[in-house]
BAKOL-140892 format. One record per residue (C-alpha): residue in three letters; x, y, z. Coordinates in steps of 0.25 Angstrom, whole numbers, plus 5000, padded with zeros to 4 digits. Example, Ala and Ser with C-alpha at 12.3 -4.5 7.8 and 13.67 -1.06 7.14 Angstrom:
// residues 2
ALA504949825031/SER505549965029/
END
This chain:
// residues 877
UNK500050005000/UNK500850124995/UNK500650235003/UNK500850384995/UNK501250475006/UNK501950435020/UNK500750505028/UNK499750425021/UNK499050325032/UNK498950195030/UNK497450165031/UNK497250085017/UNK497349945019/UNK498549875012/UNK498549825000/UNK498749685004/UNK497349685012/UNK496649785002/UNK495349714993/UNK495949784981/UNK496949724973/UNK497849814967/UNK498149804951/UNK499349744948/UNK500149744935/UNK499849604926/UNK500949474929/UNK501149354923/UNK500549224930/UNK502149194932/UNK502649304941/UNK500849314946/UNK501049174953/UNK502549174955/UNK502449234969/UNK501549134973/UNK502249024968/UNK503649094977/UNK502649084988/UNK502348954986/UNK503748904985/UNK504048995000/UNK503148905006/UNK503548755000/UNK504948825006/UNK504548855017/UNK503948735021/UNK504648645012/UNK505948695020/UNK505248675033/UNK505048525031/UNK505948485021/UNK506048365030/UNK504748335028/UNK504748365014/UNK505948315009/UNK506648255023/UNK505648105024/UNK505148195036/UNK503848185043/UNK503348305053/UNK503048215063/UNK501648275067/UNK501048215083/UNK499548255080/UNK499648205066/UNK500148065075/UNK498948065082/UNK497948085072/UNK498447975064/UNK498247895077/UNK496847925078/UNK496447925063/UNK497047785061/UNK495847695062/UNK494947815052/UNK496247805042/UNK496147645042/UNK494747645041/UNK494747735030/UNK495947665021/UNK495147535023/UNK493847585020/UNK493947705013/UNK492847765022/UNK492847855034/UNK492547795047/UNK492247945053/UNK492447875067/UNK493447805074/UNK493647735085/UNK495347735088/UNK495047865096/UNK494247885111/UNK493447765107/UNK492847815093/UNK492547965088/UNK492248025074/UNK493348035065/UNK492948185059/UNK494148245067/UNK495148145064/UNK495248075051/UNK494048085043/UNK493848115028/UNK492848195022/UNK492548235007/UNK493148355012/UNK494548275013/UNK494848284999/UNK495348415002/UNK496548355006/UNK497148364992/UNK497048504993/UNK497948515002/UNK498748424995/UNK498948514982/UNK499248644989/UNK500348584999/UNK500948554986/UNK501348414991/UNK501848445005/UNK501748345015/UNK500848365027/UNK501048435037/UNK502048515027/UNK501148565020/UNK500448645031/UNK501448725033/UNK501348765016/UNK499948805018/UNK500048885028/UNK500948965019/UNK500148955007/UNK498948975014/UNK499349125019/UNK499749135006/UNK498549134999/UNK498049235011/UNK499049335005/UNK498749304990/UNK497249344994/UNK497649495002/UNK498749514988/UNK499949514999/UNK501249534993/UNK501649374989/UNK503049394997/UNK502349455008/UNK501349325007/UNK502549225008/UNK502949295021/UNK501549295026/UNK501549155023/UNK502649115030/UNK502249195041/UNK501049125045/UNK501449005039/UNK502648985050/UNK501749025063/UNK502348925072/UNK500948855077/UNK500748795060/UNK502148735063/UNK501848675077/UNK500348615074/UNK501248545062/UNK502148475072/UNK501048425079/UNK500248395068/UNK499048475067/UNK498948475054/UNK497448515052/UNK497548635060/UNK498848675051/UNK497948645038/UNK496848735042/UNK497948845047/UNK498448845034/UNK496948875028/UNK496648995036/UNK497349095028/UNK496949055013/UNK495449045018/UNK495549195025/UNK496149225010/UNK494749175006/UNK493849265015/UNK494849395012/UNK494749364998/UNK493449364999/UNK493049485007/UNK494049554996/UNK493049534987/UNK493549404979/UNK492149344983/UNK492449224974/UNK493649174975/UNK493749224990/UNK492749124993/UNK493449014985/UNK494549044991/UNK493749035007/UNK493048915004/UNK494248824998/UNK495248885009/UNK494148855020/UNK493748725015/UNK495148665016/UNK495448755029/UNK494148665036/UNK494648545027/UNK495848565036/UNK495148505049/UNK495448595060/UNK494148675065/UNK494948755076/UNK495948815064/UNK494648845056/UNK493848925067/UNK494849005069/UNK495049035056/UNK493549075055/UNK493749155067/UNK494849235059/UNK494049245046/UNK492749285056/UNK493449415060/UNK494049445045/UNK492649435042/UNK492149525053/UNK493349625047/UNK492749625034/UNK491449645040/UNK491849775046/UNK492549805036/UNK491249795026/UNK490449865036/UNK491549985035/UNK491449985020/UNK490049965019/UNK490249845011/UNK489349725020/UNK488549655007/UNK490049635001/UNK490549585015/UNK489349495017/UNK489449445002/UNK490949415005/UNK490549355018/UNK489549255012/UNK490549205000/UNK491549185013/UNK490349105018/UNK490049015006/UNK491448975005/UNK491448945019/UNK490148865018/UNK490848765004/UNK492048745014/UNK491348705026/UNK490548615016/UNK491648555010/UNK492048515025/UNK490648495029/UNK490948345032/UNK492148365043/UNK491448495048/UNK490048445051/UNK490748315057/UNK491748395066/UNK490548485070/UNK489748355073/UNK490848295080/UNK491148415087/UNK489848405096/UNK490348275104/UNK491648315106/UNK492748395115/UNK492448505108/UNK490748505108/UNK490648525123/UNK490548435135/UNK489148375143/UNK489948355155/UNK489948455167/UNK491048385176/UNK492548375174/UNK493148235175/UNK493648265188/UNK492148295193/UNK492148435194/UNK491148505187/UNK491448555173/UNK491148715173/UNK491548825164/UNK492548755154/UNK491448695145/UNK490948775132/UNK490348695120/UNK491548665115/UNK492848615122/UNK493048635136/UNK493748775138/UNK494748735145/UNK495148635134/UNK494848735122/UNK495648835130/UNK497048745133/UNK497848785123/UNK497748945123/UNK498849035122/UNK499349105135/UNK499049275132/UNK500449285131/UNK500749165122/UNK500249245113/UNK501649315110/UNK502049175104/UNK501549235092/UNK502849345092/UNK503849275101/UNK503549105099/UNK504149065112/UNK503649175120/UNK503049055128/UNK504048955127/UNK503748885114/UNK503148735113/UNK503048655126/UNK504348565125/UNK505348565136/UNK505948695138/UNK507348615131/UNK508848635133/UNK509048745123/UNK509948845126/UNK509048925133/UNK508548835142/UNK509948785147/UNK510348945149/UNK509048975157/UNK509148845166/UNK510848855168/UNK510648915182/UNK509948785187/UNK510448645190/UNK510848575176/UNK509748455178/UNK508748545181/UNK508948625171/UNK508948525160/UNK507748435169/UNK506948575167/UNK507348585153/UNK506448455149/UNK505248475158/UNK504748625156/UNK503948665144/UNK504748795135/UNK503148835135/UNK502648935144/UNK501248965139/UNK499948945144/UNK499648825134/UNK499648675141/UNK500848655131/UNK501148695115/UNK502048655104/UNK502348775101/UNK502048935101/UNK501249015089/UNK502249095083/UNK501749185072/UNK503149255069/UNK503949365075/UNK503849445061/UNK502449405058/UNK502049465071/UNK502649585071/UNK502149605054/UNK500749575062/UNK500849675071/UNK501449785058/UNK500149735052/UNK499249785064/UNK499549925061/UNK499749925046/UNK498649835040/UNK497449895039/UNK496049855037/UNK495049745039/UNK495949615038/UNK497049675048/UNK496049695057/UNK495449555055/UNK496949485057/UNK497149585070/UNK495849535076/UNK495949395073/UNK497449385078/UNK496849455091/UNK495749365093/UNK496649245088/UNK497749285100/UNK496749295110/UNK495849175107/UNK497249095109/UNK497249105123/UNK495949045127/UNK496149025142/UNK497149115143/UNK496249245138/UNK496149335148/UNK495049415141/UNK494149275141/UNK494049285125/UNK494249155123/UNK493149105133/UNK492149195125/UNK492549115113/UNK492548985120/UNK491149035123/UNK490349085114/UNK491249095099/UNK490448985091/UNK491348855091/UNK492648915099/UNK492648815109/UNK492648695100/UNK494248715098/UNK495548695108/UNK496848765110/UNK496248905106/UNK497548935104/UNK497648885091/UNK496948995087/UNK498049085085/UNK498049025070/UNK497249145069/UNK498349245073/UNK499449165065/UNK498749195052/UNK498349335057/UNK499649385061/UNK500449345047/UNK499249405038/UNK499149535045/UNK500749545045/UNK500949515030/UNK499849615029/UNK500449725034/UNK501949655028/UNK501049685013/UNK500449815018/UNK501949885022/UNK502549825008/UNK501649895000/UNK502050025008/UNK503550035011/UNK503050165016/UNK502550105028/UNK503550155040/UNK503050315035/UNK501550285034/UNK500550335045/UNK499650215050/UNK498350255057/UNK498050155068/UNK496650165075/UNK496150305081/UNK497050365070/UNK498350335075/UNK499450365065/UNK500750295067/UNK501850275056/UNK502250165048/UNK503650145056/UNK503050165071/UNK502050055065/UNK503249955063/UNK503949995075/UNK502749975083/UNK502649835077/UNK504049815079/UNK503849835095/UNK502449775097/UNK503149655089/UNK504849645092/UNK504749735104/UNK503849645112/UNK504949515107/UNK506049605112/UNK505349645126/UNK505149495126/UNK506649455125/UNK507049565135/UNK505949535145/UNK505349405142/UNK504549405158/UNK503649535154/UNK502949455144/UNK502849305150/UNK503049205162/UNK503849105158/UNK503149005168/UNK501848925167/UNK500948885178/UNK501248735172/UNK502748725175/UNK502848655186/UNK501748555184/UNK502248525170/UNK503748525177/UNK502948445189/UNK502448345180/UNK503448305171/UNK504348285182/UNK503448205190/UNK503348105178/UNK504848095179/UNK504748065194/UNK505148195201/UNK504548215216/UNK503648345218/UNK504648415226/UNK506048395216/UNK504948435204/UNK504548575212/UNK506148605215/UNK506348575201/UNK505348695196/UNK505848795205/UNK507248775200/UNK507048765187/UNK505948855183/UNK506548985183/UNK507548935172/UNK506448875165/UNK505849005165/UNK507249075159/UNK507348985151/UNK505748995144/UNK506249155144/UNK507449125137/UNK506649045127/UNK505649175126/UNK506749285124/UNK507249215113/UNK506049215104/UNK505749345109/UNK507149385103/UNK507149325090/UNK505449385088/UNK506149515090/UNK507249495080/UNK506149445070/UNK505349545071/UNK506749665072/UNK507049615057/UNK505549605052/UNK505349755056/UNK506649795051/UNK506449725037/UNK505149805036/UNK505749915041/UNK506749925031/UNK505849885021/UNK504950005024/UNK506150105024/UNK506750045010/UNK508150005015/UNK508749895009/UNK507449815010/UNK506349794997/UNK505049724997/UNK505649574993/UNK506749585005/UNK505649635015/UNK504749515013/UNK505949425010/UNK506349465024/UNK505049445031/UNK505049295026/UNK506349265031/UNK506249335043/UNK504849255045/UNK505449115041/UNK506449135051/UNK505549175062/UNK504549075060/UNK505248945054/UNK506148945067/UNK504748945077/UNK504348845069/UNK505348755070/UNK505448735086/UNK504148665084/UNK504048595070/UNK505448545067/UNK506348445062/UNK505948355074/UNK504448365068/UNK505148275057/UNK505048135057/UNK505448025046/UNK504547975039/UNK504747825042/UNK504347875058/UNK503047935052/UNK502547795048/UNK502247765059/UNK501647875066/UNK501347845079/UNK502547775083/UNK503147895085/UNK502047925096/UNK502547785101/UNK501547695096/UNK501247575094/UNK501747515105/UNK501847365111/UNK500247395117/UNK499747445104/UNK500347335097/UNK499747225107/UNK498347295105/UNK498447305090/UNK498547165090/UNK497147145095/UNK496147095082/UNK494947165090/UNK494347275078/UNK493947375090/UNK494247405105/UNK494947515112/UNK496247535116/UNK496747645130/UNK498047705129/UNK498147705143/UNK499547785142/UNK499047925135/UNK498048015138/UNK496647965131/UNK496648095123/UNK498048105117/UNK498047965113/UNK498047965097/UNK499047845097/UNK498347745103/UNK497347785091/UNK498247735081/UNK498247595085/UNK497047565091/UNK495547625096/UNK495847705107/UNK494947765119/UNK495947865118/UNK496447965106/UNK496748115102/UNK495648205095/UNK495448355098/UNK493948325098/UNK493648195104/UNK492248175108/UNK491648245119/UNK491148135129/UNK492548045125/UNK493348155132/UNK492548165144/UNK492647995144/UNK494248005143/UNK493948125154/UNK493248055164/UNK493647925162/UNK494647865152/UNK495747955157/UNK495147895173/UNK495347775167/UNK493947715170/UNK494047575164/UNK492547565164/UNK492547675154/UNK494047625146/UNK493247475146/UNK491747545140/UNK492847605128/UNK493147455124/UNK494747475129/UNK495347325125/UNK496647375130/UNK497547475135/UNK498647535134/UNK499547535147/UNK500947555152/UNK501447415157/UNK502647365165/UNK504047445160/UNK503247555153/UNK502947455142/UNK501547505134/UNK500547385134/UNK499247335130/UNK498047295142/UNK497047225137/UNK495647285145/UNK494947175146/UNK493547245153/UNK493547325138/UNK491947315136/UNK492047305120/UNK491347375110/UNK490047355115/UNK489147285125/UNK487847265133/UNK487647335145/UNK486547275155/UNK486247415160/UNK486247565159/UNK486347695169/UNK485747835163/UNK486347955169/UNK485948085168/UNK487148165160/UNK488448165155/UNK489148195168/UNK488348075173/UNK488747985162/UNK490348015163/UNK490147985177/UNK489547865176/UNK490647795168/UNK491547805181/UNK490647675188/UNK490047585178/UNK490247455172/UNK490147485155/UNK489947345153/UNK488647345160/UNK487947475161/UNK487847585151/UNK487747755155/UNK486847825149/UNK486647975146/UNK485147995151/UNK485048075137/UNK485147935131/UNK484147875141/UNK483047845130/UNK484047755123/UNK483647655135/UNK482447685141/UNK481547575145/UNK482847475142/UNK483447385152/UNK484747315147/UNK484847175152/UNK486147105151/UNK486446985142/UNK487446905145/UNK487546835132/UNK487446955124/UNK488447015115/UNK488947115107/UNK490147145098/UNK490947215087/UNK490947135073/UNK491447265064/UNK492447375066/UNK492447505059/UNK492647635064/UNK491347685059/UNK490447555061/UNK490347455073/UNK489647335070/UNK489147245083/UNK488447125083/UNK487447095095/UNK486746975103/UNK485946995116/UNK484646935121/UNK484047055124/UNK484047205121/UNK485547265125/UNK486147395131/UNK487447385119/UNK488547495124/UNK489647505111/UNK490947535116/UNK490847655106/UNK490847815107/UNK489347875106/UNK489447995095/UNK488048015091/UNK488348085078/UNK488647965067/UNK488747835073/UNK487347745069/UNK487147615076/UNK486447515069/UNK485647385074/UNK485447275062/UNK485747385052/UNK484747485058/UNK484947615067/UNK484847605081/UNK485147685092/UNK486147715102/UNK486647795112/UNK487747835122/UNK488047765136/UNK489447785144/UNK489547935138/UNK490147875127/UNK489747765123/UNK488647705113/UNK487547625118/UNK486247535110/UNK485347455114/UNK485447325106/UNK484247235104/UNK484247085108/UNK484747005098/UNK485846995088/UNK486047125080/UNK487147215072/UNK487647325078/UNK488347435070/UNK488747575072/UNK489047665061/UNK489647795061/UNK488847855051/UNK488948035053/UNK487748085042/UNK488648225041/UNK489748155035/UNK488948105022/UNK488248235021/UNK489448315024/UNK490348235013/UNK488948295004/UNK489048445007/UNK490648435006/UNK490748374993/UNK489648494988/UNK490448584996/UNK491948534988/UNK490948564975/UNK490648704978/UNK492048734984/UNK492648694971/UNK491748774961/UNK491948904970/UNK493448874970/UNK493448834954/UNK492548954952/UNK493349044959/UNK494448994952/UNK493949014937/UNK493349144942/UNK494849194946/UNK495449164934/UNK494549194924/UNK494549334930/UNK495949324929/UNK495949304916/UNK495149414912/UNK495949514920/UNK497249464913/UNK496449484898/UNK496049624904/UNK497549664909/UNK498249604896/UNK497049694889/UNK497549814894/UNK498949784892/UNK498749744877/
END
């Protein structure tokens, strides 16, 4: 934006962020596309550099969730290679749930390839890291950014050190959808800029492979950040008197959303289905297992206090300038130079003793890999931004970075926002570790930076321009980028100097972690309190230490970003190409080293380890073996030597009462709550537990054969009704399953006027196995109270007596229950969810529309194109 006289103010938005496209002299497709094709080729760099063991090494990134989830999907991918169907349930997790959230493929699936043809044949998870390049890119193609500037945005956000630490751990959904939520805001700005038909080609593909992506949490928030870009344009609409354009613009936004959402409808509406039974729909119980009363911590979601673990301490939030402002990643605090200096004053086996069993975390988090960093130069271009971009989008990215950082600290809020969220914001509570929303702010914070990079390098005037902030305050260009400088490096270098102003480097949770590590390793109470007095205050140095040294190199960061722009604006020695080229170096610098602490070359692992995936999580051992061996099609197995909830291994191998799922059913949680983790064997038998796993003599792992296991199903010769489900959980703590049955009084009329009597000749048992269909066969003298050793989820399971449909209901809070007439009968259930046929209807309508808008919009493009190049060689002839 050339200014024409230094005194001019600076109140027309930039270029970069204006509607109007400015007219530019005719190139050739060559030199037109070459830019991009450069930026392409900086990303596969990039990346390719990154992982070149991967790529080129015979390297795997050895990813832990990613270990898991093939644990738990096992018995789904089997069934589906040996059928070439979708079970939709399985049973090698707490005792049977829906497959929607682990491994099930819908129409939509075939999305996949898509992904495919834009990595450009990367590997998985490689290939993440490339779209999140590309993907901002396409943002800055849509608000016409300088292409250079658009590299360095890229990068910028790319390199945020969260999208490298959920990598790691192998979240690879959550870095997909990541990697979406740019290109599918370059659909909603492209439309509100008036490109109503492309913009909403572009929205509706972006957003359907965004929700094709499979992490709900990423997406809300995501619609939280397009909600109040919306809201700008809304205001801004109502400024220019310009509302029947904004709602025009508005409705093409929502068709597009309604043929992504259709395109998805399958996987949506069985999430949202699922979602009622489950962890995060709520809870019926008013008691704790403990017996207390359960009061204030239930929404109708998750549990509060669950939602709200993982929130980000207020002052955490300076992670975003200074990455280990709070110590880093929870990993020992090491023997790195700092350390040893910080801890010399004590006695040398302390030191080193204290070294392996404090955390280098300080926060208020339970623990973290690693902080989010969103770049020293990248903050302080975010801050320039805040006083040099004007108009509607900056104040959409400063309000969503302000609500993104305040939502992150959940229990830590002191202004109770967060709780008003939990309360009353449609759907909040159905997602955990709210921290997660800074996603929000690590795409804000880059586009609002390259937006005011952009703005300043169409104005090398900017140091002598007058700015006019609100209530007509006018300050110059230079006091601008001083004032950036201080609110930016100044605080990094008062941080260095005098680390203790802006932190404790203490946490309430140092001596019970200290207390309980050293308990496991045999250490009395009174050695282990001696031990924390003498050592904590070089623990705390040493932390310090760890804090001034980022603090330092921000500083430094940030000293040559603002000197580079500085010289640029006062010409000396410094033209456009070696500005921007020194941005992306400084940033690649910056960035790639954060990113490396957490996702490095011990992420690697050859490929001949990765074969066998969970031998690396030490399985199978000599028990596993000895169960596998058993030729019974169906029983259950406890893994009595991890938690029931963190138990994805066991899944690989067998069908575990146990697993790992984000959103296990409800009532199976309260079970492991109340009872599993109590150990109540009337409960463990009721779940058919053939054996578990145990720690034998010499620490050796070994299979014990439960011989009171009930089976898949049985008689019961009576029945007790109680009166709710604080009742009903209660009552599984005295009872003998094998002879009587609780019921939910809200399930009484399933045995009204019937009294169970026992036969003993009677029988019942499993001929057929699958996942998604039991089949019994029955023999009893007399009408029978039949308990199935299966879980109750009303929504898709069908039992069927003789081929015909008859009812069935819930006993044991979990359980399902029928009442089987004398005789001998088949017995079958069948998982058999109506949404999922119509869904796969409405998607494959929905994949039709999407791609005539998309080709439509394509031909459209081009042919208009194509006019305006007949027009322009016209007037040249």
């Amino acid at each position: 934006m050339a200014q024409k006289h230094p005194t001019q103010k600076l109140n027309t938005p930039p270029a970069a962020i204006q509607e109007a496209t400015p007219t530019v002299p005719h190139q050739s497709s060559t030199m037109k596309w070459l830019p991009h094709a450069i930026a392409i080729g900086i990303f596969l760099l990039v990346t390719i550099t990154y992982f070149y063991p991967v790529v080129f090494g015979g390297k795997e990134v050895f990813q832990e969730d990613i270990m898991r989830f093939k644990g738990v999907s096992k018995e789904i991918v089997d069934y589906r290679e040996k059928t070439g169907k979708e079970a939709l349930w399985t049973n090698s997790l707490f005792s049977g749930m829906p497959a929607y959230q682990i491994s099930a493929q819908y129409l939509a699936t075939n999305l996949r390839f898509l992904n495919s043809v834009l990595a450009l044949g990367l590997p998985s998870p490689v290939r993440m890291v490339f779209f999140y390049f590309l993907g901002f890119y396409i943002l800055m193609l849509v608000l016409k950014i300088d292409p250079w500037v658009g590299i360095m945005g890229a990068l910028a956000f790319g390199l945020s050190s969260y999208f490298f630490i959920i990598l790691d751990v192998g979240h690879n959904s959550k870095a997909m959808a990541i990697a979406y939520m740019a290109p599918v805001l370059a659909g909603f700005i492209l439309t509100f800029r008036g490109k109503i038909l492309a913009g909403g080609a572009m929205t509706a593909f972006f957003l359907t492979m965004e929700i094709y992506s499979n992490h709900p949490q990423i997406t809300y928030y995501l619609g939280l950040l397009l909600f109040i870009y919306g809201i700008a344009e809304f205001v801004n609409a109502l400024r220019a008197k310009k509302i029947a354009d904004f709602f025009k613009k508005a409705a093409t936004i929502g068709v597009a959303a309604l043929i992504a959402l259709g395109v998805n409808i399958t996987s949506l509406w069985a999430t949202a289905d699922y979602s009622k039974y489950t962890i995060r729909g709520g809870t019926e119980l008013t008691i704790n297992p403990d017996g207390t009363k359960n009061e204030n911590n239930v929404t109708s979601g998750l549990e509060k206090d669950y939602a709200t673990a993982w929130s980000y301490g207020v002052g955490e939030s300076m992670t975003l300038l200074i990455p280990n402002f709070k110590g880093g990643g929870s990993s020992p605090i090491g023997n790195n130079k700092t350390t040893e200096k910080a801890l010399s004053g004590i006695d040398p086996q302390a030191a080193n003793i204290a070294a392996q069993v404090y955390s280098e975390y300080f926060g208020d988090q339970p623990f973290t890999s690693g902080p989010v960093y969103a770049g020293a130069i990248v903050i302080f271009i975010f801050v320039l931004g805040m006083f040099v971009v004007k108009g509607p989008v900056k104040w959409a990215l400063v309000i969503a970075t302000i609500v993104s950082v305040w939502l992150s600290w959940g229990k830590n809020d002191p202004f109770g926002f967060s709780n008003f969220m939990l309360d009353h914001f449609p759907a909040y509570n159905k997602f955990r570790a709210v921290s997660m929303i800074l996603v929000i702010a690590e795409l804000t914070i880059p586009l609002l930076g390259v937006l005011a990079i952009d703005a300043i390098l169409k104005n090398r005037n900017f140091l002598k321009e007058n700015i006019t902030f609100p209530f007509k305050q006018i300050f110059s260009g230079q006091k601008v980028l001083i004032a950036a400088f201080v609110l930016t490096g100044g605080i990094a270098l008062l941080c260095w100097i005098a680390p203790e102003i802006f932190t404790k480097f203490s946490t309430s949770s140092d001596l019970p972690d200290v207390t309980s590590t050293l308990q496991r390793n045999g250490w009395p109470e009174d050695q282990i309190k001696t031990f924390y007095e003498t050592t904590i205050s070089g623990v705390i140095g040493a932390r310090k230490e760890i804090l001034k040294a980022d603090a330092i190199r921000t500083f430094l960061f940030i000293l040559l970003a603002a000197a580079a722009l500085w010289l640029y604006a006062k010409n000396i020695f410094v033209n456009k190409k070696i500005f921007i080229g020194s941005f992306i170096v400084l940033i690649l610098i910056d960035m790639v080293v954060i990113d490396r602490r957490y996702l490095n070359k011990e992420s690697f692992k050859d490929k001949s380890e990765m074969k066998n995936p969970l031998a690396l999580m030490g399985r199978p051992h000599a028990a596993d073996l000895e169960i596998m061996k058993d030729t019974d099609p169906y029983f259950r197995v406890w893994n009595t030597l991890a938690r029931p909830d963190q138990d994805a291994a066991t899944s690989y191998f067998h069908k575990s009462i146990g697993g790992y799922h984000g959103a296990k059913l409800r009532r199976y949680q309260d079970l492991i709550d109340f009872h599993i983790n109590r150990r109540n064997m009337s409960v463990i038998n009721m779940l058919n537990t053939k054996y578990a796993i145990i720690q034998g003599k010499d620490n050796n792992v070994m299979a014990y054969p439960n011989r009171d296991a009930l089976g898949n199903a049985w008689f019961v010769s009576d029945y007790r009704i109680v009166a709710n489900p604080d009742s009903e959980i209660i009552a599984l703590n005295h009872f003998d399953p094998s002879k009587t049955a609780i019921i939910d009084k809200r399930f009484e009329e399933e045995v009204k006027n019937f009294s169970p009597k026992k036969d003993s000749s009677g029988t019942i048992k499993l001929t057929s196995y699958e996942p998604n269909d039991l089949v019994y066969e029955s023999n009893a003298s007399s009408e029978q109270l039949t308990v199935f050793s299966e879980v109750y989820y009303p929504s898709g399971w069908n039992l069927y007596l003789d081929e015909k449909i008859i009812p069935h209901f819930r006993v044991n809070y979990i359980l399902r229950a029928a009442r089987i007439p004398a005789g001998k009968h088949k017995i079958e259930f069948k998982f058999e969810p109506k949404l999922y046929a119509t869904g796969e209807k409405i998607s494959a309508a929905s994949m039709l529309l999407l791609l005539l808008l998309c080709g439509g919009s394509l031909f459209v493009e081009l042919k208009t194109k194509k006019s305006l190049h007949h027009s322009t060689n016209g007037k040249e002839e």
